[in-house]
C-alpha positions as CSV (number, residue, x, y, z in Angstrom):
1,X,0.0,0.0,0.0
2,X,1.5,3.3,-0.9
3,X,1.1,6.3,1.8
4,X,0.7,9.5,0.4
5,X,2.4,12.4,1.6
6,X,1.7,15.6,2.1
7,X,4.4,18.3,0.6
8,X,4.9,21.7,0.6
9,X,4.6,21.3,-3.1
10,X,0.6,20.6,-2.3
11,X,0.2,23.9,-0.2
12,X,1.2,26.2,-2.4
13,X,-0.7,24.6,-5.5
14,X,-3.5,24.7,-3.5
15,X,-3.5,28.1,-1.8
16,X,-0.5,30.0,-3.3
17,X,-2.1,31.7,-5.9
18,X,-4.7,33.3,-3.5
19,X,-1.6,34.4,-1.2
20,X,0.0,35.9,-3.7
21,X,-3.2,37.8,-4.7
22,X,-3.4,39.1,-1.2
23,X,0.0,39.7,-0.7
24,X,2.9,41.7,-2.2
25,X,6.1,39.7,-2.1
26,X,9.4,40.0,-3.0
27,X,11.1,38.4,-6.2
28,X,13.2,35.6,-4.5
29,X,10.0,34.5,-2.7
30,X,7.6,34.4,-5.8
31,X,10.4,32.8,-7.4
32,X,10.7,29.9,-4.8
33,X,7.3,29.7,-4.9
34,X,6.8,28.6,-8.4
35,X,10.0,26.6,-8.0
36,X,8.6,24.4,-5.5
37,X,5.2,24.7,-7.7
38,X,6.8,23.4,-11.3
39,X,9.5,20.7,-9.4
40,X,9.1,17.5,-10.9
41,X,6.8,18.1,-13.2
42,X,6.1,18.6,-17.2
43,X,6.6,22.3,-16.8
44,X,10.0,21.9,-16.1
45,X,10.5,19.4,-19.1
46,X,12.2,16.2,-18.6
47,X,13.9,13.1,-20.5
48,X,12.4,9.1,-21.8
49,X,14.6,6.6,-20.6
50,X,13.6,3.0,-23.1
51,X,14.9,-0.2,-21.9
52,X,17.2,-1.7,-24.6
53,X,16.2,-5.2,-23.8
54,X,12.5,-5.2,-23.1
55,X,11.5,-1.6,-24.7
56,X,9.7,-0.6,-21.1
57,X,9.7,3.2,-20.9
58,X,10.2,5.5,-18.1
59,X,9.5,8.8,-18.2
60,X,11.4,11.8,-15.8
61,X,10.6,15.5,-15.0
62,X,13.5,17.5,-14.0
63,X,13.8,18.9,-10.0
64,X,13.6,22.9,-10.0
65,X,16.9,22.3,-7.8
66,X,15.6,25.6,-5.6
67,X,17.7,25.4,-2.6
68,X,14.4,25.8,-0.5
69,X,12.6,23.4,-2.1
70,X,12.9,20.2,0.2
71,X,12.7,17.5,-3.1
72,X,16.0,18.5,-4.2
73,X,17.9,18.9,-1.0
74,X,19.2,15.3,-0.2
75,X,21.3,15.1,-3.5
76,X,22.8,18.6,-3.1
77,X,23.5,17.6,0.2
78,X,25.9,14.3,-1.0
79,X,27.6,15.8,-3.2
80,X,28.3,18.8,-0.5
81,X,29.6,15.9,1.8
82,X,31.5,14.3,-1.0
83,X,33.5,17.2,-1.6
84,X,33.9,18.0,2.4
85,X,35.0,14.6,3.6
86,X,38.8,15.8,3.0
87,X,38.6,18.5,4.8
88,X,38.0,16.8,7.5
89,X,40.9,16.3,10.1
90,X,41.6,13.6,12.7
91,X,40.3,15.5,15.7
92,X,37.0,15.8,17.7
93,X,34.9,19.0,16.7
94,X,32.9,21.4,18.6
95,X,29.5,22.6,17.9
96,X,28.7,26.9,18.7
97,X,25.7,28.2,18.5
98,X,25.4,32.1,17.5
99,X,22.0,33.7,18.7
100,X,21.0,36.7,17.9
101,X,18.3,38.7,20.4
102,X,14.8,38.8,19.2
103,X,14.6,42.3,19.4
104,X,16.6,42.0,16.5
105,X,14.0,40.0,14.2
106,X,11.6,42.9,13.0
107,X,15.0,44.5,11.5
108,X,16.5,41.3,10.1
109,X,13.5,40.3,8.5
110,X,13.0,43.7,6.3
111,X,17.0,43.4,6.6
112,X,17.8,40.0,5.6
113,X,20.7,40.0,3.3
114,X,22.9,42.9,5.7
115,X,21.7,41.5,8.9
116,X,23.2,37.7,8.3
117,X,25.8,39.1,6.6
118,X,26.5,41.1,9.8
119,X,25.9,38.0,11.7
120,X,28.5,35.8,9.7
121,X,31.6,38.8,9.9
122,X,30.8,39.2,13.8
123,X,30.7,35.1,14.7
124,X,33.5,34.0,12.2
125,X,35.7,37.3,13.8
126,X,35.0,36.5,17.4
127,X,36.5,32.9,17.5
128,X,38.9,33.7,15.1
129,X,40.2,36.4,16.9
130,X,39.8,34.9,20.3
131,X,41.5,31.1,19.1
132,X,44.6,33.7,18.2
133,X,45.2,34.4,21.8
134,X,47.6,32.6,23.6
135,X,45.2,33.0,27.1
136,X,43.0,30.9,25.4
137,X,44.3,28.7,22.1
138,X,47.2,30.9,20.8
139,X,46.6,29.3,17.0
140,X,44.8,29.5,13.9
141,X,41.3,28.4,13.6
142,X,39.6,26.4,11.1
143,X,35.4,27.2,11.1
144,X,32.7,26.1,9.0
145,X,29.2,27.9,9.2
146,X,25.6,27.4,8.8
147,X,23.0,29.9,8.5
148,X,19.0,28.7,10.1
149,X,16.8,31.5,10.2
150,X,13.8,29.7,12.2
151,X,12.5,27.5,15.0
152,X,10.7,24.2,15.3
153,X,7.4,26.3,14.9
154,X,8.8,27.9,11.5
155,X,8.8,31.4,13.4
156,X,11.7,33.4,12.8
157,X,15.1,32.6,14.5
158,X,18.3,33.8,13.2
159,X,21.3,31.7,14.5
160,X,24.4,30.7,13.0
161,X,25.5,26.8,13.6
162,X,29.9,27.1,13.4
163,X,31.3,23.6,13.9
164,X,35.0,24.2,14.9
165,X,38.1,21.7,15.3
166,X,39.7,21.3,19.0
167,X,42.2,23.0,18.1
168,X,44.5,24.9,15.2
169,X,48.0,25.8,13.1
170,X,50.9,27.4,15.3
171,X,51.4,30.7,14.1
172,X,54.7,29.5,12.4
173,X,52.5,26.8,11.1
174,X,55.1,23.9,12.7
175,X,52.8,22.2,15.1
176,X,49.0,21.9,15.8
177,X,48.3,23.1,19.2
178,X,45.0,21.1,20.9
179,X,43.1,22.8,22.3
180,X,41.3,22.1,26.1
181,X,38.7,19.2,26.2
182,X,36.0,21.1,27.2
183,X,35.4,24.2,24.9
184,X,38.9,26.7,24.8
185,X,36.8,30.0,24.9
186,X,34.6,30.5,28.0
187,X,30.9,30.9,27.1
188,X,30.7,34.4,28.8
189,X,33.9,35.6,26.7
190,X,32.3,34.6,23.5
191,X,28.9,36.1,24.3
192,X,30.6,39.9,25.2
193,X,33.0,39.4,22.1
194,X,30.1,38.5,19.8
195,X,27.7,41.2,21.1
196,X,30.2,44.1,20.8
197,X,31.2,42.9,16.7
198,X,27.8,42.1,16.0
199,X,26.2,46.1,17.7
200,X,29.4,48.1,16.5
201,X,28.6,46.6,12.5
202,X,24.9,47.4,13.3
203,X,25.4,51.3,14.0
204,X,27.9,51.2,11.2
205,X,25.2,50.2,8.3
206,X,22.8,52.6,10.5
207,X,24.9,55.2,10.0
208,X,26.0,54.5,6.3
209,X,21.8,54.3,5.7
210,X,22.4,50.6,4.8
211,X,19.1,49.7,6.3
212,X,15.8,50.0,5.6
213,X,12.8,51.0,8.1
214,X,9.4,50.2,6.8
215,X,5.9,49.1,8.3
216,X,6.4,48.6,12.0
217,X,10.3,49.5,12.8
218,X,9.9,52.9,10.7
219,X,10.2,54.9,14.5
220,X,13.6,53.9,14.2
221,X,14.4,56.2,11.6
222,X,14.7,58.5,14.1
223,X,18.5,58.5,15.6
224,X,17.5,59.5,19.3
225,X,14.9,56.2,19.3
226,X,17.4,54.0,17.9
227,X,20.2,54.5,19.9
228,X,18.4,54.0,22.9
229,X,16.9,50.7,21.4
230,X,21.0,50.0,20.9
231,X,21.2,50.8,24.4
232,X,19.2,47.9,25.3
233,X,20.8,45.6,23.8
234,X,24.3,46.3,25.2
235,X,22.4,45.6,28.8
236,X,21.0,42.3,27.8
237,X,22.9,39.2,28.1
238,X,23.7,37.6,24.8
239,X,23.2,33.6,24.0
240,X,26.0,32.0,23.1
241,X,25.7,28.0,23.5
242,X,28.6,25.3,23.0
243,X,27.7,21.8,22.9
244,X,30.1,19.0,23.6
245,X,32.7,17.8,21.0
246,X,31.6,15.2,18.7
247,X,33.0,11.8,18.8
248,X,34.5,11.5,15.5
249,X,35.4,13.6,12.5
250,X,33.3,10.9,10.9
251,X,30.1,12.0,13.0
252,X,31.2,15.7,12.5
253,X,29.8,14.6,8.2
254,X,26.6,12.8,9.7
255,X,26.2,16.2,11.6
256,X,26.2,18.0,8.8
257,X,24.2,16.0,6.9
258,X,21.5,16.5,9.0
259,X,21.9,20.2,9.1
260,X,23.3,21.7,5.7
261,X,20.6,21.4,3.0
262,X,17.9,21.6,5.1
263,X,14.4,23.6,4.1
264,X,12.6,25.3,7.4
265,X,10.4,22.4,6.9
266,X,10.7,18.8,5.6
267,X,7.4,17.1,4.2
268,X,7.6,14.0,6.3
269,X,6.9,16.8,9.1
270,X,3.5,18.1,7.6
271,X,0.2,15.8,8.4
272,X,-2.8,17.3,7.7
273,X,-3.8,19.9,4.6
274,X,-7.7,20.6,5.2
275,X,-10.0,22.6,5.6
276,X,-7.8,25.8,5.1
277,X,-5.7,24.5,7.6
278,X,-2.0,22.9,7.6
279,X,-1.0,20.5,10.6
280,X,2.8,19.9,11.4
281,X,4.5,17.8,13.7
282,X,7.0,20.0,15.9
283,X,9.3,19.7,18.7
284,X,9.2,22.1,21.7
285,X,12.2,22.5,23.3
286,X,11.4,24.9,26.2
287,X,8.7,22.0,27.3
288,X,11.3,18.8,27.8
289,X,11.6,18.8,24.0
290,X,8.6,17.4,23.5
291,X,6.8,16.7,19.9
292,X,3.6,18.2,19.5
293,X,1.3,19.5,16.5
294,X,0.6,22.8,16.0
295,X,-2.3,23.7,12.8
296,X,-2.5,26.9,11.5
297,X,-4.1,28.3,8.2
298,X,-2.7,27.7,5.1
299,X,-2.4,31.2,4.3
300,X,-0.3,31.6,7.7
301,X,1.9,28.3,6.8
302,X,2.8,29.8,3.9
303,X,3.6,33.5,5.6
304,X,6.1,31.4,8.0
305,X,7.6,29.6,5.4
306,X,8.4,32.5,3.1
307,X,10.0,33.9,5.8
308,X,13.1,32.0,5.4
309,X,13.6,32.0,2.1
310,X,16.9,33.9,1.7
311,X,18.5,36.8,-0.4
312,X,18.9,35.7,-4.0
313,X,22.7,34.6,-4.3
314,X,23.1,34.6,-0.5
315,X,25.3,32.1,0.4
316,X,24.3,30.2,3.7
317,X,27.6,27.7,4.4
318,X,30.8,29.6,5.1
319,X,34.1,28.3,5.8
320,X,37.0,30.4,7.6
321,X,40.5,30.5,8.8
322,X,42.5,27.2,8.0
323,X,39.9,26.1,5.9
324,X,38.5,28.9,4.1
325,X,39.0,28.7,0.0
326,X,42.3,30.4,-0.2
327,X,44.1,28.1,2.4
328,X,42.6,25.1,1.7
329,X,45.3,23.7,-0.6
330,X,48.2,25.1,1.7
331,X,47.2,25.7,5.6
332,X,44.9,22.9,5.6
333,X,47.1,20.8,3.8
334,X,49.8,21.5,6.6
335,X,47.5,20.9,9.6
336,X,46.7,17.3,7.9
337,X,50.3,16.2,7.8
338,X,50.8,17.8,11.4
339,X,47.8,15.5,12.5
340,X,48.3,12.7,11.1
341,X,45.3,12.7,8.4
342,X,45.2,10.7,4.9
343,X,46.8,12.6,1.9
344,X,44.9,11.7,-0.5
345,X,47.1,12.7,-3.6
346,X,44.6,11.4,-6.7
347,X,42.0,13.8,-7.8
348,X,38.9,12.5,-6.8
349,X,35.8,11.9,-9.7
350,X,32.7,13.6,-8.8
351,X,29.8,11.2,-7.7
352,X,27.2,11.3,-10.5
353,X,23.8,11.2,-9.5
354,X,22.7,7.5,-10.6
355,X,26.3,6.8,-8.8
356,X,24.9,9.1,-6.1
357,X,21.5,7.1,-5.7
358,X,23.2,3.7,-5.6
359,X,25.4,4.6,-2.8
360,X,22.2,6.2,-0.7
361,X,20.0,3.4,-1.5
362,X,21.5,0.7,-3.0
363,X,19.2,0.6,-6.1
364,X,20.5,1.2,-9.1
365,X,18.4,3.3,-11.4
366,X,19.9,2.6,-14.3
367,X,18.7,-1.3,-14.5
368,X,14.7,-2.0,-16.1
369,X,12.4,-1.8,-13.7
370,X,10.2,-4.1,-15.8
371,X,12.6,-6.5,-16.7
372,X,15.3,-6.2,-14.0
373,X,18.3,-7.0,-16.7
374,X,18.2,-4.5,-19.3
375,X,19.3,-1.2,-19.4
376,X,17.6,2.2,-19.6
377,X,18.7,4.8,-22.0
378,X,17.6,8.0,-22.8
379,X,15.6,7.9,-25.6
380,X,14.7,11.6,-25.8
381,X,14.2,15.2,-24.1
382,X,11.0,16.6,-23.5
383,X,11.2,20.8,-23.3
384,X,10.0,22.9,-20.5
385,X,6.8,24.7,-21.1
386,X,7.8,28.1,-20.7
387,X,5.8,29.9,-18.6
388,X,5.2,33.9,-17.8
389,X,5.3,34.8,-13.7
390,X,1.7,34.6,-12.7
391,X,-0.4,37.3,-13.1
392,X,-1.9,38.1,-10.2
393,X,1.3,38.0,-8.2
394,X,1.8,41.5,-6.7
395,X,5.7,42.5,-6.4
396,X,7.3,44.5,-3.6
C-alpha cells in the first residue's frame, strides 16, 4: 500500500495563488514559490529513458533544484559531503551556536541580506580572533558555518550553527596546538565578544543608511529612538551555547548531513492539509523537547515559510581561517600532515547522481524496472513549457 504524503509542493498549488493575490512579495519568494510549484513536473521538461532489452519506458521530470525546495535537497547535500569529507581532520569537533536577540527579528526580517551578513563577519571574527590568543588557544582556527533562520514552529530565529576543530596551526605553522577538552573560549567571553562585533557593524550600516525602516520598525528612523533601542541591547545578556565535542570527525559529516541542505520544513513533518488548515509535527524544546502538533491556516503556513527564504545569491555555508577557499590547498594541507590525516594525492571523480542514488539506497536506477536485466537509456528530451510569472502576483 502506498502512503501518500503531504508536501509543501501541495500547499502552495492549493493556496499559493490566493496568497499571492493578497500579498505583495518579493522576487526571490515568488520565485521559490513557483520553484517548489513546477518541481518534478512537465513544466519543467524532462527526459524518456527505453529499456534496450525489453522496450519498457520511463518517463522523468527535471527537479527545479531551488535550494528551499525540500525534493531537491538530499542530493545537493551528497555531493556537499562528498567534496567536504577531506577537509575533515583527525580530531573531535565542537559545535557553537550564535543567537541573535529577538529584538533583533523585525530589522533582520526587512534586513535579511545585511543582517546575516552582519551576523557571519561578527561570529566568524570572534573565534577567530579569540582562538589567536595565547590565554585561550594561541593558533589558527579552522570554522565552517551554517545559517537557520527559524525554529521548530517555523517562526523566525536567526542563529548561525559554526562547527569548529579542538584545536588549530601554530602561528609559524610547525605544530597543531589542541586545544582544552571542554570548549577553549569561555561561554561568557564569546557572548561579550560576539555582542560588541555584532552592535558596532549594526550602527555602522545605521549610520552608512544601509538599512531600511518600513511598516512597523519605521520609528527607528529617528537617531534619538534608535540608539536608545541599541542601548538595550548592550544591557542584555547575549546567547551564546557550546555543545560538547563530537565523537569522530566521521560524526562531525553525519552532523552536517542533518543540518546543511535543510528547508525550514521537511514534508515528512507536515500531516494534515484541510479545511484551510496545515497540521505539522514539531518539537518544543522549552517543554522537555517534547513533539507536538501545532495547525495553523494555510495562508499563515505559507507567511512562516516564506520567511526563510533567503536573499537571492546569499550564500548560507561559510568556511573560515585554516579552511576557508584560499588556504585550503596550503594551511589545511599542513594541519593534515601535522595531524596525522590521509593525503589523498589522486584527484577524486565527482559522484554522479545514478552513482549518487546507488550509494544512498542501493538501487541502481539505471537497470529495467520491468525486466530487472536491461538497461535504460535515454531515448529523448521533453522541453520545459515556458511559462510567464503569474499574473496576479503583486511584487514588492
Amino acid at each position: 500500500m502506498v502512503i501518500e504524503m503531504n508536501e509543501i509542493q501541495d500547499i502552495l498549488l492549493k493556496y499559493g495563488t490566493d496568497y499571492r493575490r493578497k500579498n505583495k512579495l518579493p522576487l526571490n519568494q515568488l520565485k521559490a514559490m513557483g520553484a517548489i510549484e513546477n518541481c518534478r513536473t512537465a513544466l519543467l521538461g524532462g527526459h524518456v529513458d527505453e529499456c534496450v532489452d525489453c522496450g519498457h519506458i520511463r518517463i522523468s521530470y527535471n527537479s527545479c533544484r531551488n535550494r528551499h525546495c525540500p525534493k531537491c535537497q538530499n542530493m545537493a547535500k551528497e555531493q556537499w559531503l562528498e567534496n567536504r569529507k577531506d577537509d575533515l581532520l583527525p580530531v573531535k569537533y565542537f559545535h557553537v551556536v550564535f543567537t541573535i536577540p529577538e529584538e533583533i527579528n523585525a530589522i533582520a526580517l526587512r534586513n535579511q541580506r545585511e543582517i546575516y551578513s552582519i551576523l557571519f563577519k561578527s561570529a566568524s571574527e570572534t573565534l577567530l580572533e579569540l582562538a589567536r590568543d595565547p590565554k585561550y588557544l594561541g593558533a589558527q582556527l579552522g570554522i565552517t558555518t551554517l545559517l537557520h533562520t527559524w525554529g521548530q514552529n517555523l517562526m523566525f530565529h536567526p542563529h548561525l550553527h559554526c562547527v569548529v576543530p579542538s584545536g588549530g596551526l601554530s602561528r609559524d605553522g610547525v605544530r597543531w596546538i589542541n586545544s582544552r577538552k571542554k570548549f577553549f573560549i569561555p561561554v561568557k567571553v564569546l557572548s561579550a565578544k560576539f555582542k560588541g562585533k555584532f552592535l558596532a557593524y549594526l550602527q555602522d550600516a545605521y549610520y552608512k543608511r544601509k538599512l531600511k525602516f518600513i511598516g512597523g520598525i519605521s520609528e527607528f528612523l529617528r537617531e534619538d529612538i534608535f540608539q536608545c533601542w541599541m542601548k538595550s541591547l548592550r544591557e542584555k545578556a547575549w546567547v551564546i551555547y557550546c555543545k560538547p565535542p563530537f565523537k569522530s570527525a566521521e560524526y562531525v559529516l553525519q552532523y552536517l548531513g542533518r543540518y546543511t541542505h535543510r528547508v525550514a520544513i521537511s514534508n515528512n513533518r507536515i500531516k494534515f492539509i484541510e479545511n484551510g488548515y496545515v497540521t505539522f509535527k514539531w518539537r518544543d524544546y522549552k517543554d522537555k523537547n517534547k513533539e507536538k502538533f501545532m495547525s495553523v491556516t494555510a495562508e499563515e503556513f505559507i507567511r512562516r515559510f516564506l520567511m526563510h527564504i533567503l536573499p537571492n545569491r546569499f550564500v548560507k555555508i561559510r568556511h573560515y581561517g585554516i579552511i576557508g577557499n584560499r588556504n585550503r590547498k596550503t594551511k589545511l594541507q599542513n594541519c593534515k600532515k601535522l595531524t596525522g590525516a590521509k593525503i589523498k594525492n589522486t584527484p577524486k571523480n565527482k559522484l554522479t547522481i545514478e552513482e549518487l542514488i546507488l550509494k544512498l539506497t542501493g538501487k541502481d536506477i539505471r537497470i529495467c524496472p520491468c525486466c530487472k536485466k536491461g538497461r535504460m537509456e535515454m531515448k529523448s528530451r521533453l522541453q520545459p513549457v515556458i511559462c510567464s510569472p503569474p499574473r496576479d502576483a503583486k511584487t514588492e
